[in-house]
N, C-alpha and C positions, 0 to 999 in steps of 0.2 A: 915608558914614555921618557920622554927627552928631561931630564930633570934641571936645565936651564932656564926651564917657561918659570916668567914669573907673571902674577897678573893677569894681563893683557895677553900671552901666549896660551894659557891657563882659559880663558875666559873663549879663544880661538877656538881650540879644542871642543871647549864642551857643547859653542852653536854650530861648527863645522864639521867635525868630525861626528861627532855623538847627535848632534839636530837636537840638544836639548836647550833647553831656556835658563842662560845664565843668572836671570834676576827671579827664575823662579823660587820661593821657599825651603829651599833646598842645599844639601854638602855634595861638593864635587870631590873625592877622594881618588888620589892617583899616587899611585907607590913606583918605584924605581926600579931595573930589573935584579937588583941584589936583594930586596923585600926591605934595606935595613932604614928607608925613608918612606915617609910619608907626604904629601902636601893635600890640604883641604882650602877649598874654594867655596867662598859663599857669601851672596850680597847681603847688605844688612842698611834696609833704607836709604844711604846717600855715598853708598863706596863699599867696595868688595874688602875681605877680610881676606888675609893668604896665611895661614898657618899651618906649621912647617915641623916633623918629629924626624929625629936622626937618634937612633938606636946607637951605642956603643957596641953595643954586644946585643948577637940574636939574631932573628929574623921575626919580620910580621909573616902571618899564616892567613896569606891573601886568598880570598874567598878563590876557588878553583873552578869555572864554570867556562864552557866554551863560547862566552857571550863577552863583546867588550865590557858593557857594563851590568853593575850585579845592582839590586836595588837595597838596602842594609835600613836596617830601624835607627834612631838613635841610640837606644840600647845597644842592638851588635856593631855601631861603628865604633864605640866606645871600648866592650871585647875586643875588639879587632886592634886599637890604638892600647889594649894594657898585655896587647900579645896571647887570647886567647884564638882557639884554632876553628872557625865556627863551623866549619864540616864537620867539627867531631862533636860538635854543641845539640842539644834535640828537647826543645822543652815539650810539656803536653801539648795535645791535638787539642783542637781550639773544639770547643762543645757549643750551640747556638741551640737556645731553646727559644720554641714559640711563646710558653704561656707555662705561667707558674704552675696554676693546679687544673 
């Protein structure tokens, strides 16, 4: 993605392109094609927040999936923002039980 958008390009993207809802409850994360930035978009009651990570060194190990977008927990946007690789990530299978006994 163009990493000029700020805001307002930022906010374009995600009802136009993606048909998502920018005031939804929600982190728009959009990384650069080198992986070494990051920008998060996200409204917060009365004005959008734009924060913004530039790597020295490294790369982010951007989820790999042939979809624009990937949907991430806050938990794995956080891995994802301290550089861990979350294709290689695999916690236990989620167990639902009816009824204790």
């Amino acid at each position: 993605m163009d990493f000029r958008k700020s805001i307002n390009g930022l906010v374009a993207v995600v009802e136009q392109s993606l048909k998502l809802d920018a005031f939804a409850p929600a982190l728009y994360a959009f990384g650069n094609r080198r992986r070494d930035k990051v920008k998060v978009l996200t409204w917060d009651r009365n004005g959008f927040w734009l924060h913004y990570k530039r790597l020295e060194r490294d790369r982010f190990a951007w989820p790999r999936q042939g979809e624009t977008t990937v949907r991430l927990t806050l938990e794995q946007l956080g891995w994802l923002l301290q550089g861990y690789d979350l294709g290689a990530m695999r916690g236990h299978t989620a167990f639902y039980v009816r009824r204790a006994s």
